[in-house]
PAVEXLUM-810482 format. One record per residue: residue in one letter; y, z, x of N, C-alpha, C in turn. Coordinates in steps of 0.2 Angstrom, whole numbers, plus 5000, padded with zeros to 4 digits. Layout:
% PAVEXLUM-810482
AYZXYZXYZX;...
***
This chain:
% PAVEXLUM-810482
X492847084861493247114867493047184867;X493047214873492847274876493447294874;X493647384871494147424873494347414884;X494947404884495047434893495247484894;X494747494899494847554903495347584907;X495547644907496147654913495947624919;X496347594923496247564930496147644935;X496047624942496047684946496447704948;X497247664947498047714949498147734943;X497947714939498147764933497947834933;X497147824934496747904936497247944941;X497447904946497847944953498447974949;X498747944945499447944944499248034938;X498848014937498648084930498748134938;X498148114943497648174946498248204950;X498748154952499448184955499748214952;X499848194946500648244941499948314941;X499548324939499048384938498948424944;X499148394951499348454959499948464960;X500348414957500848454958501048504953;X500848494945500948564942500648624944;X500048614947499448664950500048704957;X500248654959500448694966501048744964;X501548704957501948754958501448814953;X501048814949500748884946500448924951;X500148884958499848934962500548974966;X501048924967501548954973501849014970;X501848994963502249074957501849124956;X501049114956500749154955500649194961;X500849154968500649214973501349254974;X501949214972502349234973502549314968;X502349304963502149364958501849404961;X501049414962500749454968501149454974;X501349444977501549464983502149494982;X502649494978503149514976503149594973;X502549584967502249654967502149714972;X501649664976501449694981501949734985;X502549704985502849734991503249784987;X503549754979503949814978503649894976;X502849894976502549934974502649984982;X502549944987502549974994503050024995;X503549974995504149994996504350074991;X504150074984504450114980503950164982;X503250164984502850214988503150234994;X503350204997503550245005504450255001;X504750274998505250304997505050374993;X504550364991504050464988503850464994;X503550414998503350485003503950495007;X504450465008505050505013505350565012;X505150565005505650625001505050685002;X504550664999504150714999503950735010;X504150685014503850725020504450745022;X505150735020505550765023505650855019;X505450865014505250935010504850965014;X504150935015503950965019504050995027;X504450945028504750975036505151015035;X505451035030505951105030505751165029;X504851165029504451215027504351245033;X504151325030503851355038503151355036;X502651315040502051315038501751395040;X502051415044501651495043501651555038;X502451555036502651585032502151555024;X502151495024501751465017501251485016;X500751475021500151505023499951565020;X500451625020500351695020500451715013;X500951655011501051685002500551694998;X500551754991499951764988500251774983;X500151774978500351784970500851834968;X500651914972501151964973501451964978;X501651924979501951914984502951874980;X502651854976503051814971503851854972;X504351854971504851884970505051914977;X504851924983504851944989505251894992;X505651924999506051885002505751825006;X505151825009504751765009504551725007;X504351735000504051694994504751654992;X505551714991506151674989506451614995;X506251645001506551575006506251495006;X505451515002505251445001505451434997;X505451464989505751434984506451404983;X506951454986507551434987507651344993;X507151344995507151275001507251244995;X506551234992506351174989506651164984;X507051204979507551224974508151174976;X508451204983509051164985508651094985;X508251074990507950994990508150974984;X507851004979507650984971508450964970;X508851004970509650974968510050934969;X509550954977510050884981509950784980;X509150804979508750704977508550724968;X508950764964508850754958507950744956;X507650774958506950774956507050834949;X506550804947506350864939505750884943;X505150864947504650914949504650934956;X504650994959504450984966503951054966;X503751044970503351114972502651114975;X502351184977502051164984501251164980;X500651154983499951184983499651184987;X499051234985498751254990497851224989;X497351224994496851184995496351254993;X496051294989495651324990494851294993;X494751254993494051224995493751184990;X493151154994492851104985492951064981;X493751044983493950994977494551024974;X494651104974494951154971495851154973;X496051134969497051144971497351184968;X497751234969498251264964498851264966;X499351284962500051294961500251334966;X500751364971501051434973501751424976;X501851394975502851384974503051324969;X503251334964503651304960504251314959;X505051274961505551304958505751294952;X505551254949505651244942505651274938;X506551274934506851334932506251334923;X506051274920506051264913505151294913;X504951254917504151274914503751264921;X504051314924503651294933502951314933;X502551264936501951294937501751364940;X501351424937501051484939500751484945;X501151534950500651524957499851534955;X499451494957498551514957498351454950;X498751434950498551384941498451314943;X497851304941497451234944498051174945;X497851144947498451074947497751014950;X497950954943497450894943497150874949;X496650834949496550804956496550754958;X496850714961496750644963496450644970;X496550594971496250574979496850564984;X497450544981498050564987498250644988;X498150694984498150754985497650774990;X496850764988496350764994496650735000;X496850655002496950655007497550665011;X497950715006498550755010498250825013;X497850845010497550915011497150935016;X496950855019496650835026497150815031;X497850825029498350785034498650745033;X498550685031498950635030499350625024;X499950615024500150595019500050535013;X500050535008499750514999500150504998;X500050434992500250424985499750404982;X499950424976499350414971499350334968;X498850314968498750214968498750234959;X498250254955498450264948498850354947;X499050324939499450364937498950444934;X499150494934498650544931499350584925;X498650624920499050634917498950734916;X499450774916499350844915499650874910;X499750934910500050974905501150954905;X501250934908501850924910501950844909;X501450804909501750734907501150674912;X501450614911500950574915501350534921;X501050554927501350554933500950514938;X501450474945501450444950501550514955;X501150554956501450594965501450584973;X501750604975501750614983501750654985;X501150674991501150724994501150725001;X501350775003501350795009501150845015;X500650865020500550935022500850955023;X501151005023501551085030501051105036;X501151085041500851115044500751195049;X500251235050500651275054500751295060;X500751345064500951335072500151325076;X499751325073499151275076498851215074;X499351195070499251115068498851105064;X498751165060498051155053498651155047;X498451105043498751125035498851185032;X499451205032499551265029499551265020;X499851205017500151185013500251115011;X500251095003500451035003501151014998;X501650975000502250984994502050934990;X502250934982501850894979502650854976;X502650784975503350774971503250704964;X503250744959503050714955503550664951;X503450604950503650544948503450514941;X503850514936503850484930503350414932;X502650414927502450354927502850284922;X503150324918503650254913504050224920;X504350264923504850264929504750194932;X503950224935503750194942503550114938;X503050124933502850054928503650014929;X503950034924504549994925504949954930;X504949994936505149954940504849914943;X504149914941503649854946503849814940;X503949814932503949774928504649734926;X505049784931505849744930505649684935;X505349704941505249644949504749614945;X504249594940503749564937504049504935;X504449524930504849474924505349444929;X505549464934506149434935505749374939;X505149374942504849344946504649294942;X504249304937503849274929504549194928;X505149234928505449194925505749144929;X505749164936505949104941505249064942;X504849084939504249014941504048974934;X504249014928504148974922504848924924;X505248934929505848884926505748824931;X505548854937505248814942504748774939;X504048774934503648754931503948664928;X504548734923504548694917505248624919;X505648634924505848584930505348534933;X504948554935504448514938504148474934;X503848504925503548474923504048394920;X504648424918505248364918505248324923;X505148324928505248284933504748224934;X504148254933503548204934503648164925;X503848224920504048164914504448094916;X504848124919505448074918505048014925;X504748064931504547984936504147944932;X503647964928503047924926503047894922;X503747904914504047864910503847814910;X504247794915504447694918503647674920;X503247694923502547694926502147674916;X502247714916501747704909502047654903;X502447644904502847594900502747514901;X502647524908502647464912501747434911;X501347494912500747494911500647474905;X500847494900500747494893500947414892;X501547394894501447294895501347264896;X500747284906500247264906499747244902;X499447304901499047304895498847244891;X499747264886499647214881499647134886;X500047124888499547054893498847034891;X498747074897497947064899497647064895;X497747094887497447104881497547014878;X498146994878498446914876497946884879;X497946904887497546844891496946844891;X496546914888495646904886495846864882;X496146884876496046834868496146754871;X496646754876496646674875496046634880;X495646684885495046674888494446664883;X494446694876493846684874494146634870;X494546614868494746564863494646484866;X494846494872494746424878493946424880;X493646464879492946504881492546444873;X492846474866492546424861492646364860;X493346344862493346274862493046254868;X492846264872492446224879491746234876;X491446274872490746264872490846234864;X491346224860491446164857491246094859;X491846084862491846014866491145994869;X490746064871490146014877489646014871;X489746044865489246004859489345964858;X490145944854490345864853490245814857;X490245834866490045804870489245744871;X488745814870488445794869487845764865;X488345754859488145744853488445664854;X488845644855489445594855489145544860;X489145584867489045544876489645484876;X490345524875490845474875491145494880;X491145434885491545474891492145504892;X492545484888493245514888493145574886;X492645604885492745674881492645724888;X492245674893492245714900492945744902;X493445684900494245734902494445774898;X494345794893494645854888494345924892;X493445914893493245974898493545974904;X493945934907494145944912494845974913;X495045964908495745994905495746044903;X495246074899494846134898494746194904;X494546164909494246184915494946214919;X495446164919495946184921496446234918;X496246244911496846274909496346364908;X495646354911495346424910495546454918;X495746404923496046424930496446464932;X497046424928497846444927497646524923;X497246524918497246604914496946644919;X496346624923496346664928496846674935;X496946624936497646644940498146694938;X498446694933498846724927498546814928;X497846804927497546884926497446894931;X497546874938497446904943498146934949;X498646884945499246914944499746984945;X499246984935499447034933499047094937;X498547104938498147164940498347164948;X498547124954499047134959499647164956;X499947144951500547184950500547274947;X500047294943499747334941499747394947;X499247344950499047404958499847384961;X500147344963500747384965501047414963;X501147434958501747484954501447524953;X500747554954500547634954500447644960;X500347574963500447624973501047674972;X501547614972502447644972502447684971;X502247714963502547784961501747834962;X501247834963500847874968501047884975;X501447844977501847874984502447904984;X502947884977503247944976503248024972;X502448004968502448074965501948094973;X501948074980501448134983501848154987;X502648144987503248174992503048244993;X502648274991502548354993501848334994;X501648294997500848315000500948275008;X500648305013500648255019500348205017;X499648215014499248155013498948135008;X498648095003498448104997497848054998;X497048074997496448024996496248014990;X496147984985495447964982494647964987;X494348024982493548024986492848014980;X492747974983491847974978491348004980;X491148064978490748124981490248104980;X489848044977489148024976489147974982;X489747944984489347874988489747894995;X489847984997490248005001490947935004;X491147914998491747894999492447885000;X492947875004493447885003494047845005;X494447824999495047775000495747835002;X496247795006496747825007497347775005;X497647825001498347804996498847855000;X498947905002499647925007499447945013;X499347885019499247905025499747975028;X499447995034499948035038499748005045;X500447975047500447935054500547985060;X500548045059500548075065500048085068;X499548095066498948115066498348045072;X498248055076497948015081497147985076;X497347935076496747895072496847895065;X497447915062497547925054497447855051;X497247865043496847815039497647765037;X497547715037498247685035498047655025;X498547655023498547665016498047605011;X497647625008496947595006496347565009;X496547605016495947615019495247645017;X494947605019494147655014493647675023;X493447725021493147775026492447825024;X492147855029491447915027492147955023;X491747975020492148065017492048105022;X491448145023491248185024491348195034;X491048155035491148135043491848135045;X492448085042492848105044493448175043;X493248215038493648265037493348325042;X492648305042492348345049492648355055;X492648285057492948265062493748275063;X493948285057494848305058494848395059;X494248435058494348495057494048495065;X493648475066493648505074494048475079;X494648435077495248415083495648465079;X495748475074496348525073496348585070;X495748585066495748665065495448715068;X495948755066495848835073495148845072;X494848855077494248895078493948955071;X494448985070494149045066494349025059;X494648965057494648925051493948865050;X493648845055493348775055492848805049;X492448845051491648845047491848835039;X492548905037492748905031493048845028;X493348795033493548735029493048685030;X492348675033492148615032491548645024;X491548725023491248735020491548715012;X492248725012492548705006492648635006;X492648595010492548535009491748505007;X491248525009490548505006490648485000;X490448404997490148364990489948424984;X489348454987489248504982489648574981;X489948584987490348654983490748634979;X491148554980491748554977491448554970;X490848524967490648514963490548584959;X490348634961490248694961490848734959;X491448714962491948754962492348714957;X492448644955492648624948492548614944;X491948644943491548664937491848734934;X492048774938492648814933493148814935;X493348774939494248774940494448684940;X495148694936495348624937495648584945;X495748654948496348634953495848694958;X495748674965495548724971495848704977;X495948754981496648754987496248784992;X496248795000496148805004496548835008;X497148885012497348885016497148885025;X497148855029497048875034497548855040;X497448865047497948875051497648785057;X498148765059497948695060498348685069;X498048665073498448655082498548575081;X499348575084499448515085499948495089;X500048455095500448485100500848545102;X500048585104500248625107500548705102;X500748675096501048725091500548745086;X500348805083500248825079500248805071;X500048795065500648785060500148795054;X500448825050500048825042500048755039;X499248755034499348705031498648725024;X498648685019498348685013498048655012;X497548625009497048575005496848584998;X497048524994497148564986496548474983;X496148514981495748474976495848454969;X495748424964495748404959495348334957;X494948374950494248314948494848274947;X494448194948494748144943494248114940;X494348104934493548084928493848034923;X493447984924493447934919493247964912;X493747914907493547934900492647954898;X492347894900491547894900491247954904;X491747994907491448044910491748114906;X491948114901492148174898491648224896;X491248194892490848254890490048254897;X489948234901489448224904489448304908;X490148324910490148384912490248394923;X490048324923489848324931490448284934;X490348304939491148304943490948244948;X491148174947490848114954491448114960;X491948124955492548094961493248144960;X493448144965494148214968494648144968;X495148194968495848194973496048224976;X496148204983496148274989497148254990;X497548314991497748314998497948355002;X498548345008498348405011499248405010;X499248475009500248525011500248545018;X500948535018501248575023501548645021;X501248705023501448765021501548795026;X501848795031501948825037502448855035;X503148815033503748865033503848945028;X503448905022503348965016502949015021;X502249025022501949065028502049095033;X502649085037502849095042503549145039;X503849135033504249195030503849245029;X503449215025502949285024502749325030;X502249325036502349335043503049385045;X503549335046504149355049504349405044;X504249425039504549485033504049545037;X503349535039503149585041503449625049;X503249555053503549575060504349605060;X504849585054505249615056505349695055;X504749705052504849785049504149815057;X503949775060503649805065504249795069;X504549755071505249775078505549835076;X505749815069506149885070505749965070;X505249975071504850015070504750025078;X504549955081504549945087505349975090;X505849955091506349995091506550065090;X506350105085506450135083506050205089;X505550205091505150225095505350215102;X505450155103505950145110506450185112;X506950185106507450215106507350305109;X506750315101506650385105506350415111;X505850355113505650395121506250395126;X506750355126507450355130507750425128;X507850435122508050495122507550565125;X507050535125506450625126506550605133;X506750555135506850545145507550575147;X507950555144508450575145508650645144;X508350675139508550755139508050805144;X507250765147507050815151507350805158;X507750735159508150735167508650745167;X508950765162509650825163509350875162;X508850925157508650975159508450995166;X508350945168508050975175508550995180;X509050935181509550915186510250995183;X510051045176510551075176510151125178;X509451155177509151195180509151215186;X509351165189509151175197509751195201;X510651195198510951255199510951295197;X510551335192510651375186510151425190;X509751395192509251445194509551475203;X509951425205510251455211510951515208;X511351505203511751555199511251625200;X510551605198510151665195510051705202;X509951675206509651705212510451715215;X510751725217511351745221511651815216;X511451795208511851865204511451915207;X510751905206510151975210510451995216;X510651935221510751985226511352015227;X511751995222512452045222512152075219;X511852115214511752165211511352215216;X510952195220510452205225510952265230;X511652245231512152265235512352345233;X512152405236512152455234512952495234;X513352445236514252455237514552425233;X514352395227514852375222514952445218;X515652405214515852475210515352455203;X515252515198514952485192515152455186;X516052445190516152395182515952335186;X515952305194515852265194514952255192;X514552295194513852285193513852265186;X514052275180514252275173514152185172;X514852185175515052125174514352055179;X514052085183513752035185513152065182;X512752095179512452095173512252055170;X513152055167513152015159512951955162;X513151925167513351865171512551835172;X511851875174511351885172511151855168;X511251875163510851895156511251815154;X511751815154511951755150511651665156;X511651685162511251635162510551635164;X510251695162509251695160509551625150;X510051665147510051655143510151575143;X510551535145510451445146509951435149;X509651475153509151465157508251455151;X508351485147507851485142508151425136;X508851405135509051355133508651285138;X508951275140508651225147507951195145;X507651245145506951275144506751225137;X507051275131506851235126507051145123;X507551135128507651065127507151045130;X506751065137506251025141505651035135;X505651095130505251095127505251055122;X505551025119505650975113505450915115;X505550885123505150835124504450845124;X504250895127503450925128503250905120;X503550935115503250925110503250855108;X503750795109503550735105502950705110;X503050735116502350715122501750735118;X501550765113501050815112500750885116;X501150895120500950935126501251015126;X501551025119501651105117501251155116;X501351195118500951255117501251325115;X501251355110501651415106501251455109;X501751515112501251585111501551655108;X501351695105501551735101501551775107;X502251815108502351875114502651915111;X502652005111503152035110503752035114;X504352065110505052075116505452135114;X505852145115506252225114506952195113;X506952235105507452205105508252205104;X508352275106508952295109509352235117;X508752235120509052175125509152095121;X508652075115509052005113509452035108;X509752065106510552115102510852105110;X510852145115511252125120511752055123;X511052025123511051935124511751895119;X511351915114511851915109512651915109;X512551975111513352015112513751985119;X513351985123513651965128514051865128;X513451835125513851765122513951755118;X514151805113514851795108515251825106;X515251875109515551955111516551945110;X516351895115517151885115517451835110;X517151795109517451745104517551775097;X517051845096517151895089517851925092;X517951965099518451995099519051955099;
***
């Protein structure tokens, strides 16, 4: 007697518990990356808030003009004293400015740091978020650098000055243990909800498949009983037809006849048992494929394919043990329902030979792509997995898969929706403010346009060579204070001008005994 082979739902019943261990290792391992991902973002855009709102407290002109000797001066101390209070107020151990000499070239020139502040003019390292803040845009550094002060994560920022060139850049530096840490507290915490997801899952399939293998193992020994009793009725029948005819005694013609019978009943018996076989691994191949839409067996050499978990929504879908082309039919699934700008990349990961290529180093390969169907958009997966007969273990070459497909829409669609929701509010956020840059230039205008008839009426009292002087006095001041809303007015309409990008700075002298006047006149009395 031959060793038996595993049947072909035994193969399924392996190739299935092996996609579903796969899918939860891929789903944790994106979900580790992608978790990564974001809290790496997130902990980036909280250095640059800090470090652009430093820089908006800056006077980009005033930065500009510092020089070494300049140090200890009341200009040099206005910036140091900004950044000093900053520094106190968000608990920073570094902050401080640099300047762009040229070439590649950065130094030092405001550090408030009381213990070991860097010397204005004293080189400071270089990265490439440094470079691309010193062009304008605000940086964070992607790797960590390391200096005389320790090994750091930075953020920087421009100053800019009143002609929108880089005066300065603020620099704010970040513990790299700090930064490590916290991506590797969000690492572990992620790590351990998918080993525990795993190590559930793989319990699961232990305990569905138990009963499957047991039962098999039963079988087995049957079919085992029933060869040995086929060969044994196999020797006495070629007994008999020697005593037969050796003998030529007819009654011996009945014994082969009862022979004959009872070799019918074994095979009836073993035909039995292998209908019962394949039913009990359909059952439980339809219950281990509750997380796939659909599950095939495919024979890549003889392009083809049996279906063991239809999916009946699908217009013309295979009903269960139906045998089909491989390759034509999943062609022809991709161009009624795959999107346009997925088809070429899935029929290409479906091709005989890539697959053969691609599980040549991988046990498990997945596909994402986007799928139409009534009418609706929807995410969906295709996950491959060899299935190899023992006789094929060392040969190395890959004849037959097991395909199926997921539904991943809902997972996909969080991910999506996580982003769009940080665009609405971003979207919002911008709304909000054009409402308000509308609303302050049409009050400014709607007060100006009395303010300006105040202005003209106080001239022509004044104009009137009969008033006494204390009255001319009094309407004067009355003048002067509203030139003075009057240029208020003004700069509110200016404020919009500026988020319109439409400002323009011009350096003017003034005299400044009349803005002392101004002064006196509207607050004159609230001091007295």
């Amino acid at each position: 007697m031959k060793k038996m082979k595993p049947g072909l739902a035994v193969r399924l019943v392996i190739i299935l518990s092996l996609l579903l261990l796969a899918a939860e290792l891929i789903l944790g391992a994106e979900l580790v990356k992608n978790s990564i991902s974001a809290m790496k973002i997130l902990i980036q855009n909280r250095m640059l808030d800090i470090s652009n709102t430093a820089a908006d407290m800056l006077d980009g002109d005033k930065l500009e003009k510092l020089k070494k000797e300049d140090k200890g001066t009341a200009a040099y101390q206005e910036v140091n004293d900004t950044l000093a209070h900053f520094q106190e107020n968000i608990d920073l151990k570094y902050i401080y400015c640099v300047t762009h000499k040229g070439n590649g070239e950065f130094v030092f020139s405001v550090d408030p740091t009381v213990e070991d502040p860097g010397e204005f003019g004293e080189p400071v390292v270089y990265t490439d978020a440094l470079y691309t803040a010193s062009q304008g845009t605000p940086a964070v550094d992607e790797e960590p650098y390391t200096d005389a002060w320790g090994k750091f994560y930075s953020s920087f920022s421009p100053v800019f000055d009143s002609r929108g060139e880089v005066a300065g850049i603020v620099a704010v530096d970040f513990s790299a243990d700090w930064f490590d840490e916290q991506i590797a507290k969000q690492t572990r915490m992620i790590l351990v909800s998918s080993l525990l997801s795993v190590i559930i899952g793989a319990l699961f399939i232990f305990y569905a498949t138990g009963k499957l293998r047991r039962q098999l193992q039963e079988i087995t020994q049957d079919l085992a009983e029933a060869a040995r009793d086929v060969d044994d009725l196999t020797k006495e029948m070629e007994a008999d037809h020697e005593e037969a005819a050796l003998q030529t005694d007819i009654a011996d013609a009945g014994d082969v006849q009862e022979l004959g019978r009872r070799i019918h009943q074994v095979k009836e018996g073993l035909r039995q048992y292998t209908e019962n076989l394949n039913s009990q691994a359909h059952h439980m191949i339809t219950a281990l494929s509750s997380e796939y839409r659909s599950v095939y067996y495919i024979d890549l050499d003889q392009d083809l394919g049996i279906c063991y978990q239809p999916y009946a929504e699908i217009d013309g879908g295979k009903q269960q043990g139906e045998r089909f082309p491989y390759y034509g039919t999943f062609a022809a699934y991709a161009e009624k329902y795959v999107m346009l700008a997925y088809q070429e990349a899935f029929l290409q990961f479906i091709r005989p030979e890539e697959i053969k290529k691609a599980l040549a180093k991988e046990r498990v390969i997945a596909f994402r792509y986007t799928i139409q169907r009534d009418g609706m958009e929807q995410y969906e997966m295709i996950r491959i997995a060899e299935a190899r007969a023992s006789a094929e273990q060392e040969s190395g070459r890959v004849h037959a898969i097991g395909l199926g497909f997921a539904d991943v829409d809902a997972q996909t669609r969080r991910m999506i929706e996580q982003g769009q929701s940080l665009s609405d509010a971003l979207s919002a956020a911008e709304t909000a403010n054009r409402a308000k840059t509308s609303f302050l230039s049409s009050m400014s205008h709607e007060i100006r346009t009395p303010m300006n008839a105040i202005i003209g009426l106080d001239r022509i009292a004044l104009a009137d060579p009969s008033i006494s002087q204390s009255t001319r006095e009094h309407l004067e001041q009355i003048g002067s204070s509203a030139d003075h809303l009057l240029k208020i007015i003004n700069d509110i309409l200016d404020m919009s001008r500026i988020e319109a990008g439409r400002m323009v700075l011009r350096s003017e002298a003034f005299f400044l005994p009349d803005l002392l006047d101004q002064v006196s006149v509207m607050i004159g009395g609230q001091c007295r």
